[in-house]
C-alpha positions as CSV (number, residue, x, y, z in Angstrom):
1,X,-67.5,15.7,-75.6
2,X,-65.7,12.4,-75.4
3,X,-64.4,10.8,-72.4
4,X,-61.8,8.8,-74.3
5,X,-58.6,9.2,-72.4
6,X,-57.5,7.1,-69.4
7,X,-56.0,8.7,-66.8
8,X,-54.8,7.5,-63.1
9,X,-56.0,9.7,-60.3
10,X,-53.7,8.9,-57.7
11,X,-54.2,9.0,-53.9
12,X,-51.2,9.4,-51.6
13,X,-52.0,8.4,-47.8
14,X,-49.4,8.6,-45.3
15,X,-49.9,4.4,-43.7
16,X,-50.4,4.6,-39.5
17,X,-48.5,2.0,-37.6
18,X,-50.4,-0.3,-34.0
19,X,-50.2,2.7,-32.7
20,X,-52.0,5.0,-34.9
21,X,-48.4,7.4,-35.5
22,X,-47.5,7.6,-38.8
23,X,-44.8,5.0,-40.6
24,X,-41.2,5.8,-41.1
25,X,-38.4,4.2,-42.9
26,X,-35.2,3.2,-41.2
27,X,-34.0,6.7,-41.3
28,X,-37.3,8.7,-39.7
29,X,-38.6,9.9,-43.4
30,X,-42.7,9.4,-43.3
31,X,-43.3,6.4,-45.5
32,X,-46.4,7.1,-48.0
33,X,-48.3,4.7,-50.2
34,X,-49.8,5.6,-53.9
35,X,-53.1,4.3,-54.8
36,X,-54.4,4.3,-58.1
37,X,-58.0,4.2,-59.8
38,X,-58.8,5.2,-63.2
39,X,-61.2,7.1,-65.3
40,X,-62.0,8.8,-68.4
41,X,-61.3,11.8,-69.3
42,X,-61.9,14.7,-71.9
43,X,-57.9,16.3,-72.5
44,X,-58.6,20.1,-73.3
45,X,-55.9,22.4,-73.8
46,X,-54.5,24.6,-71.7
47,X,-54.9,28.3,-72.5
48,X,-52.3,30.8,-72.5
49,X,-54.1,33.2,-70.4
50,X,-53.9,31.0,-67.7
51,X,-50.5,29.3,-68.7
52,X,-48.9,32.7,-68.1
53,X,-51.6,33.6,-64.8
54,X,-49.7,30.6,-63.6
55,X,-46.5,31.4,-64.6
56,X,-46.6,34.2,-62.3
57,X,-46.8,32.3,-59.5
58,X,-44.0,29.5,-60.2
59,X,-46.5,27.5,-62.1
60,X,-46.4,25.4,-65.2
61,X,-49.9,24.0,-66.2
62,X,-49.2,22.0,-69.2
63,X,-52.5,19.5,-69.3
64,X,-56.0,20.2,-68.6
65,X,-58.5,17.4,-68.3
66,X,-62.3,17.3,-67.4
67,X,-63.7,14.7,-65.6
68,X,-67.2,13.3,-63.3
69,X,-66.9,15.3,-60.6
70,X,-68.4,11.9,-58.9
71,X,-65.4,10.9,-59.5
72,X,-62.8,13.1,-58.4
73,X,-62.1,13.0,-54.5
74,X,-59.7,15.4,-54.0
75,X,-56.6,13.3,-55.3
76,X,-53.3,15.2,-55.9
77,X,-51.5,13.9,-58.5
78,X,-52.6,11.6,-61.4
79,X,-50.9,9.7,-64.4
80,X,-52.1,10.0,-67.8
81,X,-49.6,8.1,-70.9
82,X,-47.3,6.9,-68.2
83,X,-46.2,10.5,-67.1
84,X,-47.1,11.8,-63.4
85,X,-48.8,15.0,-63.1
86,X,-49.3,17.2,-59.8
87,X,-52.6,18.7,-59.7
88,X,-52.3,22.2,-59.5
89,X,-56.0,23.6,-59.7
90,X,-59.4,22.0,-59.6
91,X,-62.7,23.9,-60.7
92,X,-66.0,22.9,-62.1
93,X,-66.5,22.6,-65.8
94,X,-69.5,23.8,-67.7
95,X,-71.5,22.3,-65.1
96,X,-70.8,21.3,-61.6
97,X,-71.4,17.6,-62.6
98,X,-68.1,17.8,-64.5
99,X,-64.7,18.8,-63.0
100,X,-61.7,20.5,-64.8
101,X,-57.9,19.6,-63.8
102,X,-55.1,21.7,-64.0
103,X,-52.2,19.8,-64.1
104,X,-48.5,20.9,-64.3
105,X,-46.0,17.5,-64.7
106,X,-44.2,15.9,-61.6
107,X,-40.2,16.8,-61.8
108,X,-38.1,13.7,-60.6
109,X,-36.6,14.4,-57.0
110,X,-33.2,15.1,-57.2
């Protein structure tokens, strides 16, 4: 197995103000702040039995990487080639040293 793709797991906290509430914006909408780190991963592909298990639920894995599961703290959404992905499932690989994400990509909001 090679470890040869970067990828951006990306952390989205929600930044407290003096007095520990969360931040807003001028209009009341909670501010949150992306924080990046990278690491390597394997990209496998995604198969169709669990392409169309998704589907069934609304769905749409369309990457699949494995990972350290050292490495992997429970971030949400990562960036691999300069797209943004949502995380949509996380389970061990072949051992539970490595970590398998499901990723389906981020749709701009409208």
């Amino acid at each position: 197995m090679r470890y040869d793709q970067a990828i951006y797991l990306i952390c989205v906290t929600n930044p407290k103000d003096e007095n520990g509430n969360p931040e807003t914006d001028n209009i009341g909408n909670p501010v949150t702040v992306d924080t990046e780190h990278i690491v390597f991963a394997e990209e496998l592909a995604v198969f169709s039995s669990e392409f169309y298990n998704a589907a069934v639920t609304g769905l749409r894995p369309e990457k699949l990487f494995e990972i350290y599961t050292r490495e992997y703290g429970g971030e949400a959404k990562l960036k691999h080639n300069g797209i943004t992905y949502r995380i949509i499932r996380n389970s061990f690989g072949k051992t539970p040293e490595k970590t398998r994400l499901t990723c389906e990509r981020v749709v701009a909001d409208g």
